[in-house]
Each structure stands twice: as C-alpha cells, then as structure tokens.
N, C-alpha and C positions, 0 to 999 in steps of 0.2 A: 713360456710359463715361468721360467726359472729366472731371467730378467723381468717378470712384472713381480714378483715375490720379493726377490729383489729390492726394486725400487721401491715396493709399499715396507721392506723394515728400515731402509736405509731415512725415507720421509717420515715413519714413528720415531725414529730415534734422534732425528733432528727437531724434531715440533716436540721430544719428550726433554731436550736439554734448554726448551727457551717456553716457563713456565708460562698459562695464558694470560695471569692477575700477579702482580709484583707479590713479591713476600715481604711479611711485615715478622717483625724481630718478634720472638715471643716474651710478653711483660713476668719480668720474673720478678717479686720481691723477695729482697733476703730477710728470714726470719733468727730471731731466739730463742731458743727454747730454754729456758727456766726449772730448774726443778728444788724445792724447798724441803724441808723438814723441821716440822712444828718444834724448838727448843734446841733445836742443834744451827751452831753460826756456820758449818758448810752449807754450801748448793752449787749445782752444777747451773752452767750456763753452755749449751751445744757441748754436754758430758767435758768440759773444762772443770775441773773442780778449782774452785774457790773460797775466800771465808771473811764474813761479817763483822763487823766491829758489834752488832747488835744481833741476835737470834729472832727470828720469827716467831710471832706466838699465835694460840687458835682461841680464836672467841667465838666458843658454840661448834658449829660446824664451818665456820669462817679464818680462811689464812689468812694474817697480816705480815706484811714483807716489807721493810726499809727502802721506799722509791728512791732515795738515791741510791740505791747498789744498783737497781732494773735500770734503771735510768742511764746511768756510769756505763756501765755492757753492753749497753745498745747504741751508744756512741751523740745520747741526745743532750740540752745543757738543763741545769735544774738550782737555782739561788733560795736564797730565805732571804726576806727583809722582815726583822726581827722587830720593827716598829709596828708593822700591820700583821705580823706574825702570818707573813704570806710567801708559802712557798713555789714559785712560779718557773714552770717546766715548757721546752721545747720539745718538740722529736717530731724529727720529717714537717709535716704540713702542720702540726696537731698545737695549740698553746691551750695550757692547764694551769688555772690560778689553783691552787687548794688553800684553804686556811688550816690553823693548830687546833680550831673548837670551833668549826663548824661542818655541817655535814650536806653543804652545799661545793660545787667545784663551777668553774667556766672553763667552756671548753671550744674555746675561739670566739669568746664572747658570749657566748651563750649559757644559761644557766640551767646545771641538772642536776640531781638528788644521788648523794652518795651517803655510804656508811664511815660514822664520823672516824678518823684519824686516830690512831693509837700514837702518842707517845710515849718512848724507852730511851730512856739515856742520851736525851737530846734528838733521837731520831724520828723522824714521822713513819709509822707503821701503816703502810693502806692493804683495804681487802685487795687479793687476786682480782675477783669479780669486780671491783673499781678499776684496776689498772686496765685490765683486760678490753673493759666496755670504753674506758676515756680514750687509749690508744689504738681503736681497730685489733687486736688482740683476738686467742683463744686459749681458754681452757682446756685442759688435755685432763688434767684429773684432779682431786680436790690440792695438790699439791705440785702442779705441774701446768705452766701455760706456755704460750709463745707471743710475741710482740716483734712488728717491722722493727727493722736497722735502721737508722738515720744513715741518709746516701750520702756520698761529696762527689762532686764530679772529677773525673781526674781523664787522661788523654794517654792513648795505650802507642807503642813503638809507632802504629804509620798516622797520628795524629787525630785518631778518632777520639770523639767524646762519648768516653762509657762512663757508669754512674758505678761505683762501689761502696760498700758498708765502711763509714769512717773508723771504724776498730775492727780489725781483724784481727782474730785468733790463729790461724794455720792457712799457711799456702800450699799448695800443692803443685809441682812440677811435673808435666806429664810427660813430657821429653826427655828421654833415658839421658841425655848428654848435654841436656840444657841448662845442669845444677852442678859442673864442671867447673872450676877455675882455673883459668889459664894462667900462669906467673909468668912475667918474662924472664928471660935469661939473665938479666943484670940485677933483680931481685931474690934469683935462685940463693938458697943458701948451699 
C-alpha cells in the first residue's frame, strides 16, 4: 500500500511540473495616468509631479489639457505644420491629424467628430474625453485619466526581445545586491 501511494504522489508530481497546454506570457500594457487641475500648470503623471508652460482650463464641465505635455509622457511623437495649421500625432499603432479650427480629427485615416481645440499661448488645448476616446484611453474622474505607453523594443541580458515604455520614470531593483557597484582596486581612491 505504501509503495502504491507512493508512486501515485511521485507521477502527480511529475505530470504537475510538465504543464498539459504551453503557457502564453500574459499581455500587459503599460499605462499613464494623468492627473490635472483646472488653472493650476502642475499635474502628476504616475504621481510624478510635473508643470506646464500652459494651464488647463474647464469649458463647462469639460478639461482641456495641452496634447503636447500627454503626448511628451507617454513617449509618443506629435509636429504642427503651421501651413495647414495641422497638428499630427503618433502613439503606438494610433495616427491623429487634428486641426487649430476644426472639430473634426483622423484617426488612422479615418474621420471622427471631436470638440473643437482650445488654443492658449500658442498651445492646442483638447478635451480629456477627445484624448481618451482617440488614444484607447480611460477616464478615472472629471480630472484624471490614463493613456497606453508607446513601446520600443529593446533585448534583456540573455537576448530576449521584450517590449518596454520608451520613457521611463523609475526603475526598481528587486535584488537586495544587484544595485551594488563594484570599483576596482586601481580606481579605489
């Protein structure tokens, strides 16, 4: 009895270390979270504080925020060609023409209906609720959303291709000893 017990934990434990369906990586995307306040040039970006060359203002019950700051923090690109007075933005997969006076945008060619464009001191001001909805995006509260990271592909120590957010804010060492520098002895002082 005690050798058939036996052999039935010893074949659980061997068929429990060789999974029956391969594993697949879990898809994470990295976000931002944003947080504004109507007339003041700080906002936090992933509780980073920060600050504006331009302030956010509220029209009605609607934030408007400088897409180039969101834009800049999330690591996507974003030009003006001041002849078509068109401001035209990358991030990840997503292309976004906007214009200065219209309240039309494309969004990978495609044409959708937005709230037209505040400008302040040369800056284009869009609603939360525009950025949100063009970029895949969520709102968290009337002053507060989040927006994916633009990835770059980069290759970790044993030559794997992982995708990371092109701006990082903070790294984190989780190896008590692995944030340690070693000097040699002939640069000792």
């Amino acid at each position: 009895m005690k050798k058939l017990v036996l052999f039935i934990l010893i074949f659980a434990l061997v068929f429990s270390l060789y999974p029956i369906k391969p594993l697949k990586a879990a898809s994470y995307v990295p976000v931002g979270t944003f947080e504004f306040s109507d007339g003041s040039p700080n906002f936090k970006i992933d509780n980073f504080k920060r600050t504006l060359d331009v302030a956010p203002i509220s029209k009605g019950d609607t934030l408007f925020v400088p897409i180039r700051a969101v834009i800049d923090e999330l690591g996507g690109t974003i030009s003006y060609n001041p002849k078509e007075k068109l401001v035209t933005i990358t991030l990840n997969s997503t292309n976004v023409n906007l214009w200065l006076n219209k309240d039309i945008a494309l969004v990978n060619g495609k044409s959708t209906s937005i709230e037209m464009p505040v400008i302040k001191n040369g800056r284009m001001l869009v609603s939360i609720k525009d950025i949100t909805s063009l970029f895949s995006g969520n709102i968290i509260s009337k002053n507060s959303f989040e927006l994916p990271k633009q990835l770059v592909e980069a290759f970790d120590t044993t030559g794997r291709r992982i995708m990371v957010p092109k701006r990082i804010n903070k790294i984190v060492s989780l190896i008590s000893n692995g944030n340690i520098t070693f000097i040699p002895a002939q640069y000792a002082g």
